[in-house]
N, C-alpha and C positions, 0 to 999 in steps of 0.2 A: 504493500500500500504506500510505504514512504515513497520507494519508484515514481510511481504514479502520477502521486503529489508534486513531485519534484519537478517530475518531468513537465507536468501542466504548468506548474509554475514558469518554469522556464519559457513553454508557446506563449504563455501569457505577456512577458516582457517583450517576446520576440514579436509579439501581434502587437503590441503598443509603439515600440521601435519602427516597426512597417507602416503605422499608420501616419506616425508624425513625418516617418521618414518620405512620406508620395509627397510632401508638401516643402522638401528642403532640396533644394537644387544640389547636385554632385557635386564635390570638389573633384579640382584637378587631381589630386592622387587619388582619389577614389577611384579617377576613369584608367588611371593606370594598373593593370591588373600582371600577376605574376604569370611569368611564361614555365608550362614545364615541361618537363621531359621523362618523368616517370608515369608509367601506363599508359601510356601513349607513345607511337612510333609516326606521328604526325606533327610536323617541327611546327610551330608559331601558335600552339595551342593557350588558352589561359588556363589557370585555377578551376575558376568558373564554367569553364566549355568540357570540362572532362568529361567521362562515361562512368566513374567511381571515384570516390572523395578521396583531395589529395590536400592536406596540408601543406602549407609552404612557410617556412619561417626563415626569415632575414638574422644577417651575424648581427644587428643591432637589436632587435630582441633577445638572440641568444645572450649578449654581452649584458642584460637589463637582467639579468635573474640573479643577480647578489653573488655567490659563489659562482661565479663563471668559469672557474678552472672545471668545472664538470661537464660535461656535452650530455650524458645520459641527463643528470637533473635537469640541465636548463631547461632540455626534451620534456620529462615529465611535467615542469612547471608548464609548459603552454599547451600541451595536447595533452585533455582529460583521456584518451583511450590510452597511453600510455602511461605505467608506474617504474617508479625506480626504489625499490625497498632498498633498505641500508642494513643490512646483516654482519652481525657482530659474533662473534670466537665463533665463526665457520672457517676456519683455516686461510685457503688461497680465496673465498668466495670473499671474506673482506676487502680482498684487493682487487680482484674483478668482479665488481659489484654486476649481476643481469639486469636489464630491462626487459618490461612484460607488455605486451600491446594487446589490449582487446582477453586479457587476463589467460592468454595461451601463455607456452615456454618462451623461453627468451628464444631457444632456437628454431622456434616457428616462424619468428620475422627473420627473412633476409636482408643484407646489409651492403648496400651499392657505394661504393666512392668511384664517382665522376662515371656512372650507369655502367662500371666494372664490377662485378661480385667481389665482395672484399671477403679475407679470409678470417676464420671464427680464433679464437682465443684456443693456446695450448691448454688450459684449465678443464673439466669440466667438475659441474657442480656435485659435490657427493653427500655433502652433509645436511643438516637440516634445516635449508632455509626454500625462501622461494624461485624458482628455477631449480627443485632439486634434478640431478640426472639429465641438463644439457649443458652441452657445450654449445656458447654462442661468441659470436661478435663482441671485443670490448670497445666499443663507444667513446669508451674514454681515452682510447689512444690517439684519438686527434681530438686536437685544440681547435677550442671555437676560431680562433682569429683566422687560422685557416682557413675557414668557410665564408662563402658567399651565401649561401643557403642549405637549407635541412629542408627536402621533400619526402614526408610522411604520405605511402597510399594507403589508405585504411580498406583494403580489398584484396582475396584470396588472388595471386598472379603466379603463380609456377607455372603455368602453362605461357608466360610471358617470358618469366625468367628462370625456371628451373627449381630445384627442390630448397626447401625451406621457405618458401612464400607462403605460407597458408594466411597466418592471421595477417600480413602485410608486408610492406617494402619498405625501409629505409635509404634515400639515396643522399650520402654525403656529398655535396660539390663544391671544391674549390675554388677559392677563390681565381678571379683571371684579368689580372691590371698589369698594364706596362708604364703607368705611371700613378704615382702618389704614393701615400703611406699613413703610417700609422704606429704610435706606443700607448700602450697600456700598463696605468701601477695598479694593484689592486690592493687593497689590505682590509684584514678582517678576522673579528672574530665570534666565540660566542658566549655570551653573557645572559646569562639563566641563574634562575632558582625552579629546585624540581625534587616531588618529594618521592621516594620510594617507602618499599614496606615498612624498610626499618627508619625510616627517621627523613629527614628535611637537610638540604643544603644547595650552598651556591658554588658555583661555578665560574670561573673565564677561564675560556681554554679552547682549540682546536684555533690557534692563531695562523691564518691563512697568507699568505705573502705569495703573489705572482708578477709576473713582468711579463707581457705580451708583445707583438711586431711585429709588421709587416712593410713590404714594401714593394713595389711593382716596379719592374724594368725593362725597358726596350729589348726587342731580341728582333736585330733584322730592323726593314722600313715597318714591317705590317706586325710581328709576330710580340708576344711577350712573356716574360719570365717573374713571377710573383713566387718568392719567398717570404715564409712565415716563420715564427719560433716562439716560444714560451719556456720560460721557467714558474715554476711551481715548487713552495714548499709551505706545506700543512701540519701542524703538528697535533698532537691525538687528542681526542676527548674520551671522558668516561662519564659514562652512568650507570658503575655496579652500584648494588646495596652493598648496606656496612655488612660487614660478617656477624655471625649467629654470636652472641656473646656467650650464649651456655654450654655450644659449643667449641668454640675456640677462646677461653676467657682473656687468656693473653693477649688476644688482637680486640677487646673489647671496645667497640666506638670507630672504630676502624675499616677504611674501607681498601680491602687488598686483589679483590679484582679491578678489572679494565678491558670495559663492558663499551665501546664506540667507533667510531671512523678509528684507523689504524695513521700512524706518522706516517708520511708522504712526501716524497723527495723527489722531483722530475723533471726531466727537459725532452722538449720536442721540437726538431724543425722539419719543417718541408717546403718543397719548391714543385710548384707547377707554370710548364710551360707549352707554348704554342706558337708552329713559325711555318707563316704560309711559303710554300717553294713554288707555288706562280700562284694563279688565278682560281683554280680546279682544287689543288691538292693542298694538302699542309701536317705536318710532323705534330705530335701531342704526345706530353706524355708528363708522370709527376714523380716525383721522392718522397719518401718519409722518412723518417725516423723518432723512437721514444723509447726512453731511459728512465725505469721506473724503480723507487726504493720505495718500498712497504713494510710499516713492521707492525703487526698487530698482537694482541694481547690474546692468549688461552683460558682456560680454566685456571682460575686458581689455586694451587696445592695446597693442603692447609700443612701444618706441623703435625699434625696427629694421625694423619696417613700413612703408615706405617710401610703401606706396601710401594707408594710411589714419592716418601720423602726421605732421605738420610737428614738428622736431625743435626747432626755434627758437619753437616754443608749448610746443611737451612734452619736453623731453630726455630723462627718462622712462619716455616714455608717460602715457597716462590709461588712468581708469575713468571710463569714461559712466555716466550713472546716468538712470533714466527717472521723471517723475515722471507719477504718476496725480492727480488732483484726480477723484475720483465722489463725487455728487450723487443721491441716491435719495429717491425720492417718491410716496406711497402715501395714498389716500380712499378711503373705503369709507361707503357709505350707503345705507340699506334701513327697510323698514317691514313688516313680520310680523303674523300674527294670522292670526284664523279667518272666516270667508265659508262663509255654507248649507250648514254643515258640513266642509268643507274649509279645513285648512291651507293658506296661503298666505306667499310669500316673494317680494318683489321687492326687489331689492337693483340697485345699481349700483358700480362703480370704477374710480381713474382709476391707471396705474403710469406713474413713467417713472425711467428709469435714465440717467446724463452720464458719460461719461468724458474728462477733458480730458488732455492729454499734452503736457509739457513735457520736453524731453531737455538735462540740462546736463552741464558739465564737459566738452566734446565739441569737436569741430570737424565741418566741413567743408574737406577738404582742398583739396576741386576748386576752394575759393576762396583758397586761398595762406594767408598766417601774418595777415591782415587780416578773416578769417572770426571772425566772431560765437563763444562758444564757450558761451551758452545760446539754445535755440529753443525756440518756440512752436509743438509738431508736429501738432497738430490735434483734432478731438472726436468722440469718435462719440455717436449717442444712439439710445434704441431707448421706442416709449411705449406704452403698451395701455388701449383703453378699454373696459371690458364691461359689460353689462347682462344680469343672469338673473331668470329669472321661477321659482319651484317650488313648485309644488303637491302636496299629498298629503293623501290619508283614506284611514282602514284601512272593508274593505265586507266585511258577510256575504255572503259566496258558496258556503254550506254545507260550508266547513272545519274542523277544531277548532279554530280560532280566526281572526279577521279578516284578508282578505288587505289588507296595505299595501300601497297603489297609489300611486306616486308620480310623478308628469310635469313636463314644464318645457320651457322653451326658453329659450334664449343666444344674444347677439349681440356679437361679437367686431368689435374696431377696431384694428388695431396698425400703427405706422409705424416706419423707420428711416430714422436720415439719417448722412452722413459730411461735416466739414468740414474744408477744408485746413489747413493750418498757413503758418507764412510763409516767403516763398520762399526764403531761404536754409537754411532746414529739406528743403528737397529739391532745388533747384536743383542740375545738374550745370554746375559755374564753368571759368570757362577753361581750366583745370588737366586735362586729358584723361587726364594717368596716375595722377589720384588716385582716389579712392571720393568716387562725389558722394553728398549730403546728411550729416544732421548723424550721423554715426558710432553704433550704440547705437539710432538708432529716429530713420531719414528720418521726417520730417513729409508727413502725406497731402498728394497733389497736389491742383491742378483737375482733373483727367481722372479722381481716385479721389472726385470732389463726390459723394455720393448721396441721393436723397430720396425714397421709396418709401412705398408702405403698402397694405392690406389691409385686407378684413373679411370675416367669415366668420358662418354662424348654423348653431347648431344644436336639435335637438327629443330630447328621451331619455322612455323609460317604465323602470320600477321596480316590479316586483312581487315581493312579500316576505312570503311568511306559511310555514304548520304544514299538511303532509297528517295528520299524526299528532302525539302528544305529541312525539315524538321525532323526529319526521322536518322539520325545516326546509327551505327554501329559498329561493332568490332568480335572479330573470328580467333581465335590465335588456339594452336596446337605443336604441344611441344614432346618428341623422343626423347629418352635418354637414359643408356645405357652403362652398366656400372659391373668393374672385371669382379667386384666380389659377390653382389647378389642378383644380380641379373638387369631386366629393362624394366622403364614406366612410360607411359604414356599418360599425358593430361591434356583439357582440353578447357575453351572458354568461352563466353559468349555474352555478349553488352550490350547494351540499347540504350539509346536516352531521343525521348521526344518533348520536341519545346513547341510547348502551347501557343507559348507567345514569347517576345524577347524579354521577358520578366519572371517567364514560370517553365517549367520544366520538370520531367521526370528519368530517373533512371534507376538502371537494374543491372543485374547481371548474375550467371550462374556458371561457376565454375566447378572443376575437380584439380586437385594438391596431391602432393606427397612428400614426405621430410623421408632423406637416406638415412639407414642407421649410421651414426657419425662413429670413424675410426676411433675415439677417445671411447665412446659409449660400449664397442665389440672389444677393445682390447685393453683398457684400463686397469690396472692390478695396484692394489693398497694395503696395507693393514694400517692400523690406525688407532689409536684413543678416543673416543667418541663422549660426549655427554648427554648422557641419554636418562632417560625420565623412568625411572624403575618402582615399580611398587612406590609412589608418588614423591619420589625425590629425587633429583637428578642425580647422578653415578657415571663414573668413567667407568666404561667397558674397552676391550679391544676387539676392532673388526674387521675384517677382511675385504676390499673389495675385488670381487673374481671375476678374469675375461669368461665370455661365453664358452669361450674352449678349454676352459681348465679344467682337468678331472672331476676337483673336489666337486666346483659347479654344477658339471655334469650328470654327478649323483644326484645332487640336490633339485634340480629338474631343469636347469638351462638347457637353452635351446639356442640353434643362430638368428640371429637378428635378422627381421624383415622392415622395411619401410611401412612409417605411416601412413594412410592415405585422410583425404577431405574431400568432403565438397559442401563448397560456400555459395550462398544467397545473398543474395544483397536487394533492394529498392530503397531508391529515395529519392528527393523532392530538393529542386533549388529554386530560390526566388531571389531577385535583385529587382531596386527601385531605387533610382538614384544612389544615394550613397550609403543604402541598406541593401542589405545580404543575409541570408538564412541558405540553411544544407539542415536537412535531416535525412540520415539514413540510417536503415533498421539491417539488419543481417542475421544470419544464422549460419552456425561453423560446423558440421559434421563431421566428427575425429573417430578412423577407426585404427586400431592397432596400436595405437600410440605406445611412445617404447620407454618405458619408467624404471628406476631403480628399485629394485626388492627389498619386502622387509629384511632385517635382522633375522638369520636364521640361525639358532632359534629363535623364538618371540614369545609374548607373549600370551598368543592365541596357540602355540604350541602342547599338545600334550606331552606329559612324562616321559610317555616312551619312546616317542619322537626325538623330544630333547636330547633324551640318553644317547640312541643312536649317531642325531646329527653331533654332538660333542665328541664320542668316537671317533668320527670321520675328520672333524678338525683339530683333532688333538695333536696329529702330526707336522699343522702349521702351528703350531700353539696359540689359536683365536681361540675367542670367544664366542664371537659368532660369523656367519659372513654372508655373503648379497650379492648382487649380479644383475644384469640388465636385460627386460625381458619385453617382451611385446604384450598384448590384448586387451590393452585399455582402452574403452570407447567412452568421447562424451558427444556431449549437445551444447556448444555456448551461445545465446541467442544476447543482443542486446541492440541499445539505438547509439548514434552518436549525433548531437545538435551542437550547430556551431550559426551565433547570426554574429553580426557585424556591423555598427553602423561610424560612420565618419561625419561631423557634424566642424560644418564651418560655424566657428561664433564670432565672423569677425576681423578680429585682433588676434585671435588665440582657434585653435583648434582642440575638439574632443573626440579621441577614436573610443569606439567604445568595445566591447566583444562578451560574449554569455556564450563558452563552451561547456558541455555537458555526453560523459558516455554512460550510459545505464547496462551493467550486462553481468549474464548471468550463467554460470556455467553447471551442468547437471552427468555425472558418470552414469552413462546406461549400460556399463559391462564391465566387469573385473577381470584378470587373467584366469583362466583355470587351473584350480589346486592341482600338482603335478602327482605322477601316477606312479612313484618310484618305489620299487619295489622292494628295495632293501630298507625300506623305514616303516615301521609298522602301521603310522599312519601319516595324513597329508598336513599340511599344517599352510599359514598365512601366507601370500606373498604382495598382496596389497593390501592394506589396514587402515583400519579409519583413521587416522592421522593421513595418510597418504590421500584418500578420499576428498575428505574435508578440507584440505588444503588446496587440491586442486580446485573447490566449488566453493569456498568462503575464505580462501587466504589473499585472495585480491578485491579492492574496492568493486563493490557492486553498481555501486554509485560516485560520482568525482563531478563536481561541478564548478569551474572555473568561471569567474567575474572581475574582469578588467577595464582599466580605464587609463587614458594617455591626456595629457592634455599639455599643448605647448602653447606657450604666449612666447617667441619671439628669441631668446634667445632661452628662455627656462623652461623647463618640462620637469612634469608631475607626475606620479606612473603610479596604482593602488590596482591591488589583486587579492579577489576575496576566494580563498580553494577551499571546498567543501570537500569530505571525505564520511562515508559510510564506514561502519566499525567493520572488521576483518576479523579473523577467527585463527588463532593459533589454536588448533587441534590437537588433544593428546591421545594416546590410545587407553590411559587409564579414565574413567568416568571420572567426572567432578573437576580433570584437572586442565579442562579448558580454558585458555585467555583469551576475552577481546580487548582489543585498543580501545572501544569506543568511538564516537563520531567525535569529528575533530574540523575544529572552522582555523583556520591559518587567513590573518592575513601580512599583504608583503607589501612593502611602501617603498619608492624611492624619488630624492629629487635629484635634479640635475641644472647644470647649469654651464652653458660654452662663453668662454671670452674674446673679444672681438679677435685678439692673436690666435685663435681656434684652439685654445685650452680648455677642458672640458673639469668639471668635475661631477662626482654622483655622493651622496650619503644616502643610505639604506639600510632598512632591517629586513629579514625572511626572518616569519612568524613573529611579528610583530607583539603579540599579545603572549607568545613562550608558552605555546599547545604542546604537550605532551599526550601520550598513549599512556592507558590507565598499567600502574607498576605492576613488575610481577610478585605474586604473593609470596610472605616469605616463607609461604607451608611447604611449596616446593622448590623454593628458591637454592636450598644445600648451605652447608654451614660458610660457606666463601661469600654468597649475595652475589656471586659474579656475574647474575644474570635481571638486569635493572629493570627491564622493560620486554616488553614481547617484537621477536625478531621480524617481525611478517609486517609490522606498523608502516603503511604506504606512506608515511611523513619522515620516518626516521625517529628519535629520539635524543635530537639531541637541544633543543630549546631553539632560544631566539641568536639570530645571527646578525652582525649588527658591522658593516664594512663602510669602505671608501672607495672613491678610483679617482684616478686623474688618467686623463687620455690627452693624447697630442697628435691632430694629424694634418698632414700636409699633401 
């Protein structure tokens, strides 16, 4: 019912907006409308002329979101169908934080830089946050200044661009200036009071400091070369609770976890260029590079853990802390023009992503008080090589206007490897009643070595023209074939009819499928885990096993097959001078989907089960272990409304904007209990936790409210984000958390001096909204865990910066 409401509210202002809006003449920037180039293979297209909703956001909005060292955030600040949760002691996932679109996996959205498939992050998610079990794109490897624009298509497209489109497209594009420039200071931090279970306190902390630039340069009479860079350095926040006082009385009042954003240390440049070689043709191509130090906080050890603490190192306890070192790297080179009529595009690119892991402050117990207490725990790496071919000319086929005919083909290369760390990073030491490896994040073994890779090609057509003035549409069907599981085929199909030059309708209906990702088939871990047992948190040890490992095998894995979809879309756009409205409803049908397994055993396990599967891992020495499996089916159904109106007042200008995604996802199939014979009976592999996270761990609802307004040389920016409560799920009854509904607003002013000096003051969460704390019934005698991880805001108060910009 709140839906509903929300949602009527929203037509509501949008029908008032419309109305005033038929009586306000356009401004000039009104009638300038954004050009795109996603979903669409028809050049000089706008926003507003597409066949499915595309967001377009400019690097000066991006730069307007308070923490702009982020490119995921500033994304989720402007596009309600997109969230970026902030997940804390999940290991690597603090450093490669996922984004969610339209409340699917992070790696259900594809990720374009400059309409080339960009390659997914060496990481994938394993622990318990949201995006458990993909491997996606990290976002964060490039720098907003970078960009000219961020186009969001909020529409299933793999039959456009290949697998991983379901819930959408992101295409990052560079910037392309041959002359002017630009620096940016930024500084910030954040300044809260926030109470948890155990008590009340204040905060500054997660002190933000960046330096931005750019600068555009001639290359040739016609061609240009625009280089970008940023440094970055963030330092941590915490929102554990104090420690249990009855339980730890020594640390009494004391708060010894570090529960937040992880410390953050990084630079990135890139360079994108372009140089016509006559009239016809011209060279394209870009560079990247990012340099990433992350150190985030684990569980905290207490002193009285007998099995994971030597008292005569830590009297204490510790906090392990996990360091990331990522390394990202990005080429891109191609040469365009036209051929006997035909447009032509051959382009190539090379991605690779490093993540190196070092765990200090730590032990390993199983080696006595003479244990090492920083390790070197090993690397993963993940690379992609591609090569596209695209072709296109529009042909008279006796329509009212030319059908664009577009074809191509791609050839896809990608590897992953895993490297161990050193042995007393994992090593189980004499010490049989301690926890072997180093506390906080064992270092990969020899037996977890991996070095694998693929390739895949595929063939697409694209047909896109007019039966009528009014009547559009578009065809596109795409192969592609893959050397480890075989072929897919998808298919698409769009329409949009304009009423009138004000009103319009469209639809479309397509079929997706996501590959199973090389990180997802061959992944191998053992691990610490904090996991929620008989309703208190506990570190276990776990295994994560390839599909092809024996133990697996027993246990009921199977090889990995591709998800499939098929997506619905209708909606409605309207424009009247310098008002705009989109609403569009959809529906996502997900079959197979490929999820990470419970803990085997669990706690839906029987005895005798248990018994057995402990048997079978006793030779790894886990506790428990898991594996990646297919048969997940849901239904996500939702609307996404965005209006718009630009009001001259004058002297001064008011943009205004009410986006809003309402959606809802529902599991209609679980994997089936496996038939394995040597266990006496079947036990869990999907669990309500797992369930419920997928259908209440992302806003149902998100409804953004903004406002610009500039008098001349000052501008005035206010953002009111609503958020629906989310559900941290647990599998024991009772010990479920919500966040709560939560109203964030963000305020900034600004202001340019006649020498083109800019400055900004701002806060994000103006008002210092928090997510309701975690109790401290389940919290553990540490308190390391302040707030519930799945909170679509984050947790960590109000943030409160500056910028000075200078550009010429």
């Amino acid at each position: 019912m709140h839906q509903r409401a929300a949602l009527l509210a929203a037509a509501s202002v949008a029908a008032l907006w419309a109305g005033s809006a038929a009586a306000q003449p356009a401004t000039a920037e009104s009638e300038v409308e954004e050009i795109v180039v996603t979903g669409t293979r028809v050049a000089g297209r706008s926003r507003l002329e597409t066949l499915a909703p595309v967001d377009v956001l400019g690097t000066d909005q991006l730069a307007r979101q308070g923490n702009g060292a982020e490119l995921a955030q500033a994304l989720a600040n402007l596009t309600p169908a997109l969230d970026f949760p902030r997940p804390a002691i999940s290991d690597g996932t603090d450093s490669v934080r996922p984004a969610v679109l339209r409340g699917l996996q992070p790696d259900q959205t594809l990720v374009l830089v400059n309409g080339m498939r960009g390659h997914t992050s060496a990481l994938i998610n394993v622990n318990t946050s949201i995006g458990r079990g993909a491997a996606a794109f990290d976002l964060n490897t490039i720098p907003t200044v970078a960009l000219s624009q961020v186009e969001v298509l909020r529409d299933g497209a793999a039959a456009q661009y290949g697998s991983d489109a379901i819930a959408g497209v992101i295409n990052l594009r560079l910037r392309e200036a041959r002359t002017g420039g630009g620096v940016t200071l930024s500084y910030g931090l954040y300044n809260t009071t926030f109470k948890t279970s155990r008590g009340e306190r204040d905060a500054s902390d997660g002190l933000t400091e960046s330096v931005s630039a750019w600068q555009g340069l001639p290359l040739g009479e016609d061609g240009f070369l625009t280089i970008s860079g940023e440094y970055l350095l963030r330092h941590p926040t915490n929102r554990s609770d104090f420690s249990n006082p009855a339980a730890l009385p020594l640390l009494a009042g004391n708060v010894i976890g570090r529960y937040g954003d992880p410390k953050l240390d990084s630079y990135a440049i890139y360079a994108n260029a372009g140089l016509p070689l006559n009239d016809v043709w011209e060279l394209y191509g870009y560079g990247g590079y990012q340099h990433r130090d992350s150190t985030s906080g684990a569980t905290a050890r207490p002193y009285t853990d007998a099995t994971r603490n030597i008292i005569a190192v830590y009297p204490l306890g510790y906090l392990p802390k996990i360091k990331a070192k990522i390394e990202d790297y990005n080429v891109q080179g191609g040469v365009r023009g036209e051929l006997a009529g035909f447009k032509v595009d051959l382009g190539t690119s090379y991605g690779k992503n490093e993540i190196e892991y070092r765990t200090v402050d730590t032990i390993n117990t199983s080696l006595g008080a003479t244990s090492p207490t920083n390790f070197y725990s090993g690397k993963l790496s993940y690379d992609q090589w591609l090569v596209n071919l695209n072709v296109s000319k529009p042909f008279e086929v006796g329509l009212i206007s030319p059908l664009n005919t577009a074809f191509g083909l791609e050839y896809r290369r990608e590897s992953f490897q895993i490297d161990a760390g050193e042995v007393n990073s994992y090593i189980f030491g004499p010490d049989k009643t301690k926890a072997p490896g180093a506390q906080g994040f064992p270092g990969f073994k020899p037996v977890n070595v991996t070095d694998v890779d693929r390739n895949n090609w595929s063939a697409y057509v694209d047909l896109e023209g007019k039966l009528t003035e009014a009547f559009g549409f578009d065809v596109a069907a795409r192969y592609e074939d893959y050397s480890d599981f075989g072929s897919k085929a998808t298919g698409k199909l769009s329409a949009r009819y304009d009423f009138t030059p004000e009103f319009a309708l469209r639809g479309s209906v397509s079929s997706g499928f996501k590959a199973p990702a090389l990180q997802q088939q061959y992944f191998t871990y053992n691990a610490t885990n904090n996991t929620l047992v008989n309703g208190t948190f506990q570190l276990v040890e776990v295994g994560t096993l390839p599909v092809s490992n024996p133990i697996a095998r027993a246990l009921g894995a199977k090889p990995l097959e591709p998800e499939t979809a098929i997506n619905y879309s209708v909606g409605a756009v309207y424009r009247a001078g310098a008002f705009e409205l989109t609403i569009d409803a959809y529906q996502i049908d997900l079959e197979n989907r490929i999820v990470l397994s419970e803990n085997l055993p669990n706690a839906g396990t029987p005895a005798a089960t248990a018994a057995a599967i402990a048997a079978i891992l006793a030779p790894e020495g886990l506790t428990a272990a898991r594996f990646f499996i297919n048969g997940v089916d849901s239904t996500t159904k939702g609307i996404d409304v965005v209006a718009r109106y630009k009001m001259d007042l004058g002297e001064s200008r008011l943009d205004l904007t009410a986006a809003a995604n309402f959606n809802d996802t529902e599991i209609t199939k679980t994997p089936p209990l496996p038939a394995v014979a040597a266990l006496p009976t079947t036990t869990v592999l999907f669990d309500r936790q797992a369930r419920l996270t997928f259908e209440q761990g992302t806003p149902e609802r998100k409804i953004v409210l903004s406002a610009d307004w500039t008098l001349a040389d000052f501008g005035l920016n206010a953002k009111i984000t609503n958020y629906d409560s989310v559900l941290l799920p647990q599998n024991a009854l009772g010990s479920d958390q919500n966040t709560g509904d939560a109203t964030l607003v963000d305020l900034e002013a600004r202001y340019t001096f006649p020498m083109g000096v800019g400055i900004a003051l701002g806060a994000n969460n103006l008002l210092d909204e928090y997510p309701v704390y975690t109790p401290g019934s389940i919290n553990g005698a540490t308190g390391s865990i302040g707030f519930p991880a799945y909170s679509p805001f984050g947790f960590n108060g109000r943030f409160l910066y500056g910028r000075v910009s200078y550009n010429w």
